[in-house]
C-alpha positions as CSV (number, residue, x, y, z in Angstrom):
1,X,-32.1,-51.4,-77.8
2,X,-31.9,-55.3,-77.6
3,X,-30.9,-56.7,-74.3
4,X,-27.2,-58.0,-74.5
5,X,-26.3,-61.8,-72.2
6,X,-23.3,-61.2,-70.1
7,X,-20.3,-62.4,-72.4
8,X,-22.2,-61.5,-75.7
9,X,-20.0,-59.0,-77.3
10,X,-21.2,-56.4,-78.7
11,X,-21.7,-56.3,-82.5
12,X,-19.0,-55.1,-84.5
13,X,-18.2,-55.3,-88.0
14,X,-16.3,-58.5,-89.0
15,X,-12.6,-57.3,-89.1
16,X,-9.7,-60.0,-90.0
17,X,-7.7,-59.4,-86.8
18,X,-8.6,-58.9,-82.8
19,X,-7.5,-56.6,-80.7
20,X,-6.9,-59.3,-77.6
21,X,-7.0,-55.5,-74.9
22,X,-10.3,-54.4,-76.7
23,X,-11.6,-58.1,-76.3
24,X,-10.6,-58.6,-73.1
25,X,-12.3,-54.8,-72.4
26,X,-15.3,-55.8,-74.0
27,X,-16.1,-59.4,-72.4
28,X,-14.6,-59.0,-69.0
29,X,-14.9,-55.0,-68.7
30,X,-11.0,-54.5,-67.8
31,X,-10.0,-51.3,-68.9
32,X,-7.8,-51.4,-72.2
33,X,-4.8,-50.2,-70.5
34,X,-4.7,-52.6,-67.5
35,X,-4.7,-55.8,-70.4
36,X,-2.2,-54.3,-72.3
37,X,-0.3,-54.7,-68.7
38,X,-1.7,-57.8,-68.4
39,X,-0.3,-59.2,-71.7
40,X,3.0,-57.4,-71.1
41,X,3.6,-59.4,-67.5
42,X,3.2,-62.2,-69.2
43,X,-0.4,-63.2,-67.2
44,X,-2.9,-63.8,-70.1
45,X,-2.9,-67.1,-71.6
46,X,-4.7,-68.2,-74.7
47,X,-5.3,-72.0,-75.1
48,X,-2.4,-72.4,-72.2
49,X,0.1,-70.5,-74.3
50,X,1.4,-66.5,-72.7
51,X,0.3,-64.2,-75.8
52,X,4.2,-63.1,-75.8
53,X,3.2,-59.7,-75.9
54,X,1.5,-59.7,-78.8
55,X,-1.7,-57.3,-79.2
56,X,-3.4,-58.7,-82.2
57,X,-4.5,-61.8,-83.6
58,X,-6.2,-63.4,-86.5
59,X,-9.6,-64.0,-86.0
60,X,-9.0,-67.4,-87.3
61,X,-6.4,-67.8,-84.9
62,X,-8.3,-67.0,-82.1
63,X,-11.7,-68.7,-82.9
64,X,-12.4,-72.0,-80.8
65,X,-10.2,-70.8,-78.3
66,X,-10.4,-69.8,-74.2
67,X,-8.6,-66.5,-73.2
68,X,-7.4,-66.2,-69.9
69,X,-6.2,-63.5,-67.7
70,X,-4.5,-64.9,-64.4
71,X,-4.0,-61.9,-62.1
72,X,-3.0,-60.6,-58.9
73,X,-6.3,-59.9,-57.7
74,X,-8.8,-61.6,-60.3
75,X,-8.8,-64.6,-62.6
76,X,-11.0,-64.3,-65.7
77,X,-11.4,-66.9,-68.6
78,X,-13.9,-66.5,-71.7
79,X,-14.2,-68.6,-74.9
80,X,-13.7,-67.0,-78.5
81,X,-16.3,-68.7,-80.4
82,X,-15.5,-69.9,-84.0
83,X,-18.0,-68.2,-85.9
């Protein structure tokens, strides 16, 4: 099994939206139900802009931009490369 660098995600098959809590589970390892939490208070940014509660995205949308999750306890930020 290749050897994965933290922040690689894993391989998936190329799909034309994003699930941002599946993303956010993937690259950061918070738990599905704690981004869609996230998202709802209003605490994960993409590019500077809330999400506004929305859950998925366009790939094209997304690629070339930094996510980031400003919580309580933690504050996480990753980069959605454009592919």
């Amino acid at each position: 099994m290749p050897q994965r660098e933290f922040g690689d995600a894993p391989p998936q098959p190329e799909q034309e939206f994003i699930h941002l809590p599946a993303l956010l589970n993937d690259e950061l390892g918070i738990s599905t139900s704690v981004a869609r939490m996230e998202i709802a208070l209003g605490t994960v940014y993409i590019d500077g802009e809330k999400s506004e509660e929305k859950f998925d995205f366009k790939r094209t949308f997304l690629a070339g931009k930094t996510v980031k999750v400003l919580g309580a306890r933690r504050n996480f930020q990753i980069f959605v490369p454009a592919e």
